[in-house]
N, C-alpha and C positions, 0 to 999 in steps of 0.2 A: 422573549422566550417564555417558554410555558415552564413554571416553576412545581407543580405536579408534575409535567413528564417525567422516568424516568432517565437517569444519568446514564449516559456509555460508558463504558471500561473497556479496556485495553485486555483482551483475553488472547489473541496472538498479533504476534511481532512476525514479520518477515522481513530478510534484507538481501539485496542481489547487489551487487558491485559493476557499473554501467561499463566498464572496460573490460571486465574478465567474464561475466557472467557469475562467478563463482556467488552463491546464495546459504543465507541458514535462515530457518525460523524456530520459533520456540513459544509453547503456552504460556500463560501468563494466569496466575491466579487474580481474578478480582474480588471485590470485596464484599460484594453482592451477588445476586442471583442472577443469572444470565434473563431477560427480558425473553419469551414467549420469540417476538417477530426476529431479535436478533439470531438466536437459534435456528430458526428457517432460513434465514437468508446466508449464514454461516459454517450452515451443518455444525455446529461448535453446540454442545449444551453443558451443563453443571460437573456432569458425572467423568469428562472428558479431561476438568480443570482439579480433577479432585488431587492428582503429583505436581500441579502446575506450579513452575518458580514464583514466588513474587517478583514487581514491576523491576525492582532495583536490582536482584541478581539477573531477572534475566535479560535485562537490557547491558547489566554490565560483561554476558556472554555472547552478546551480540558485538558488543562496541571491541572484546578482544577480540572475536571472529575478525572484524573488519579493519582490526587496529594491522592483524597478520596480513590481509591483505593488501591492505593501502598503506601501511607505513606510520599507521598512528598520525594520518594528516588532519590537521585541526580547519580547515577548509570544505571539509565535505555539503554538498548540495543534497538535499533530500527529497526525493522525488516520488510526487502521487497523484492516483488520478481525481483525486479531490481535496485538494491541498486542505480546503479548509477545515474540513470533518474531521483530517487526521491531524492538523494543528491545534484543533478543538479537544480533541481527545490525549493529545499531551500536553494541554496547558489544565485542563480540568486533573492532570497528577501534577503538576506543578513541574511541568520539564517543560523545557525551554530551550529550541531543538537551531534557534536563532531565525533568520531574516531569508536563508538562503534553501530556498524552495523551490522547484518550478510543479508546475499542474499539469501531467497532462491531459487533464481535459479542458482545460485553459485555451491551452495550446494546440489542441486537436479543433477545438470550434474555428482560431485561427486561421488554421492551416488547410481544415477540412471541413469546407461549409456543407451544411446540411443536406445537400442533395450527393455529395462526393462519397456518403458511402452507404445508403440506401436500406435502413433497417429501421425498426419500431422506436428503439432504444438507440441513435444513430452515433449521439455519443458515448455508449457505454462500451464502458472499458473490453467487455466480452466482443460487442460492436463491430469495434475498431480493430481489434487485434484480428479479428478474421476478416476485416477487408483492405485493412493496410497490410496484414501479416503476414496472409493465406491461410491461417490456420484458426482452428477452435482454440480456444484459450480452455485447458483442460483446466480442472478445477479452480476456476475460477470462485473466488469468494470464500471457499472453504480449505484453501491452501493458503496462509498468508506469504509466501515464498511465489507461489503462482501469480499471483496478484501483481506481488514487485517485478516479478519478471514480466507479464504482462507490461508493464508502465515500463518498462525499461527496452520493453522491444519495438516500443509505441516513438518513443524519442528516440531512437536510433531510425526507423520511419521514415520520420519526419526531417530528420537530418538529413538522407539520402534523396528524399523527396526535393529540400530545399538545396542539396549540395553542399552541404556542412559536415565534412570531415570529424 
């Protein structure tokens, strides 16, 4: 890795629950300046994080969010469409989100080889969700809530595709 590039930070959290749908997200202040490219790709800039929680309360708004719904299970599987980037980005704050992940973009190459859904971008999350979906994946990128729900509508999909209940 490139030790000048800049570092990523965690500037939104989204979380959707794969059984109920039920979702919350929330801003996240980081510690630094938001990076020029990430901003474009985010709609997310500076001015936007200036009431944003830090990492620790707003993650610990998160985990009560989902404690309500799930029951406080200490099992949860964390799902994204690039497992790595966002395992990268909670281990660079030192969280440690455990071993139980899946990717759907892992799993979409899988499931859905490169001609099976015919776009530029064929794996991308936006991609996929409108040709496994039917639909546009509304704000994509700049909803972190859209995003999970996106991946989570992606593995339901693909359940139905292969017959997994």
């Amino acid at each position: 890795e490139d030790e000048d590039a800049p570092r990523n930070e965690i500037c939104a959290i989204g979380v959707v629950h794969l059984a109920t749908g039920a979702w919350a997200e929330v801003l996240v202040r980081p510690t630094g300046k938001i990076e020029p490219l990430a901003s474009e790709i985010h709609c997310i800039v500076d001015a936007h994080l200036v009431d944003a929680l830090p990492l620790a309360v707003a993650w610990a708004r998160l985990m009560s969010f989902m404690d309500v719904i799930d029951g406080g299970r200490d099992d949860r599987v964390w799902i994204a469409h690039n497992k790595r980037f966002e395992q990268r980005l909670f281990a660079d704050e030192d969280m440690d989100l455990g071993d139980r992940w899946v990717c759907t973009l892992e799993a979409a190459r899988d499931v859905w080889p490169l001609g099976a859904v015919g776009a530029a971008k064929p794996h991308s999350l936006g991609a996929l969700h409108l040709a496994k979906c039917g639909e546009l994946l509304r704000d994509a990128h700049v909803s972190p809530a859209a995003d999970a729900g996106g991946a989570r509508a992606l593995i339901r999909a693909m359940a139905e595709e292969k017959g997994v209940t």
